[in-house]
C-alpha positions in Angstrom: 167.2 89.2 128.8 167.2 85.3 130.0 164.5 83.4 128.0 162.9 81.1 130.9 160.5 79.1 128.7 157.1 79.7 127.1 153.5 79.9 127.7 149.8 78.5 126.1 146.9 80.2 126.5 143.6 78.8 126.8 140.2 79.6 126.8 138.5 79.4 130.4 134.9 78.4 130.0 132.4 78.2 133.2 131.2 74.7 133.2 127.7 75.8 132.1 128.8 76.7 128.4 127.7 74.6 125.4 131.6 75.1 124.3 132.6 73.6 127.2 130.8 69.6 126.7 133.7 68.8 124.5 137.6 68.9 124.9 138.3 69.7 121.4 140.6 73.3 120.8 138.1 76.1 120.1 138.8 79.0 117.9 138.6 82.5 119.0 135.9 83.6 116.7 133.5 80.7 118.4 133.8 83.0 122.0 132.6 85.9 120.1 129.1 86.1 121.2 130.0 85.4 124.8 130.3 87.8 128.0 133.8 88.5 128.8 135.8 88.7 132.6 138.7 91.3 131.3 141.4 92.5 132.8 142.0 96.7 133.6 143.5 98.3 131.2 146.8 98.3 132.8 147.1 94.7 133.3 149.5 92.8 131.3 147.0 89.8 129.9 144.4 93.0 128.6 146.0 94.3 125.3 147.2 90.3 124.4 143.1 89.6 124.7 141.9 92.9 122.8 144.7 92.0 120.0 143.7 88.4 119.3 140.0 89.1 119.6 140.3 91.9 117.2 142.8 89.4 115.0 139.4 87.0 114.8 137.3 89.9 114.1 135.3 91.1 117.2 135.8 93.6 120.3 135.2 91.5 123.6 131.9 92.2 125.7 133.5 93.3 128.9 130.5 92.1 131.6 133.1 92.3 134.5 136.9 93.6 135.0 139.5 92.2 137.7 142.7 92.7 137.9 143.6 88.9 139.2 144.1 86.2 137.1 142.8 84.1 139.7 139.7 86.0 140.6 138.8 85.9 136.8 138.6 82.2 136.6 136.7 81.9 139.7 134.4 84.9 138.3 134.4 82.4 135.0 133.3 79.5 137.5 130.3 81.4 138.6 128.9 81.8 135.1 129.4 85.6 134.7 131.7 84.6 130.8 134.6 83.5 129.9 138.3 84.6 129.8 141.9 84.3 128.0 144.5 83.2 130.6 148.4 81.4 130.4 147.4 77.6 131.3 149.8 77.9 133.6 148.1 80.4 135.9 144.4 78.7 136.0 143.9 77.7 139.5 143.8 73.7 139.6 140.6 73.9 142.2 138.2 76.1 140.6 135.3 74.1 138.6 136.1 75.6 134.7 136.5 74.0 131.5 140.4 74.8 130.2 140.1 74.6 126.2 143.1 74.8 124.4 142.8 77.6 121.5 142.6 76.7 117.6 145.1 78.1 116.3 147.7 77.4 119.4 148.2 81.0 121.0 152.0 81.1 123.2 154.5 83.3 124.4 157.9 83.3 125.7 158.4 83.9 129.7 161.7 86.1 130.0 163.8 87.7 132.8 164.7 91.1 132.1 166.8 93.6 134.3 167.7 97.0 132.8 171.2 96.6 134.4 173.4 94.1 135.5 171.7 91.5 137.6 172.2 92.2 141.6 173.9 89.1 143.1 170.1 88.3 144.7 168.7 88.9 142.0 171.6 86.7 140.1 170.4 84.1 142.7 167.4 84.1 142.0 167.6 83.8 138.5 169.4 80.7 139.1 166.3 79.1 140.6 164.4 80.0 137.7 166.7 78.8 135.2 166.5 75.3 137.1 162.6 74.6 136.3 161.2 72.6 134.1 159.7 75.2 131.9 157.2 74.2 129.0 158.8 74.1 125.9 157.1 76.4 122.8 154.3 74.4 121.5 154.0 72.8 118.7 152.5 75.1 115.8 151.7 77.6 118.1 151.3 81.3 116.7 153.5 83.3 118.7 152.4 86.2 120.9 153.8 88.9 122.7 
């Protein structure tokens, strides 16, 4: 395993949301009333959401599923809720409010290979180890 760097996730809030006419972070029991754009049940991001909702004491209400990170911050954009994404993955032109989350919510971004790397692979690795990768923030909770 080669530890790359680290990820924040964020609230994604269409535009139209009282939550969304301030910057400030936002907890994750202040989303509990809202529709929720989840992910399929085999998609990475879907257990990390159910666990921290669950943690703030509520079960997400699943108005749509996608299995894109993109498609649900442009389903976010059109009103239908809101969603729980890596910052890093929000597309930069689709019209949503990015909140930062209250208490920080991160996780690490590793390479894995159940054997030795292949010499492409190797390669490859190389060119991710070169980025400027976003260091764990600051008091964030850690999540896997």
């Amino acid at each position: 395993m080669v530890a790359l760097g680290w990820e924040e996730f964020v609230a994604v809030l269409p535009l139209s949301d009282p939550l969304a006419k301030n910057k400030r972070a936002r907890a994750l029991d202040e989303l509990a009333e809202r529709d929720w754009v989840l992910f399929g049940p085999n998609h990475g991001l879907s257990e990390v959401i159910l666990e921290v909702c669950a943690e703030a004491g509520y079960a997400p209400r699943r108005i749509v599923e996608t299995g894109q990170v993109a498609a649900a911050c442009r389903l976010v954009a059109a009103g239908l809720g809101v969603t729980l994404v890596p910052r890093n993955v929000v597309p930069t032109e689709v019209n949503v409010a990015v909140r930062s989350l209250k208490p920080r919510l991160a996780r690490q971004i590793v390479a894995f290979a159940r054997q030795d790397w292949l010499r492409l692979a190797a390669a490859f690795l190389d060119v991710l180890q070169a980025q400027a990768w976003q260091r764990r923030p600051a008091s964030a909770r850690v999540i896997s």
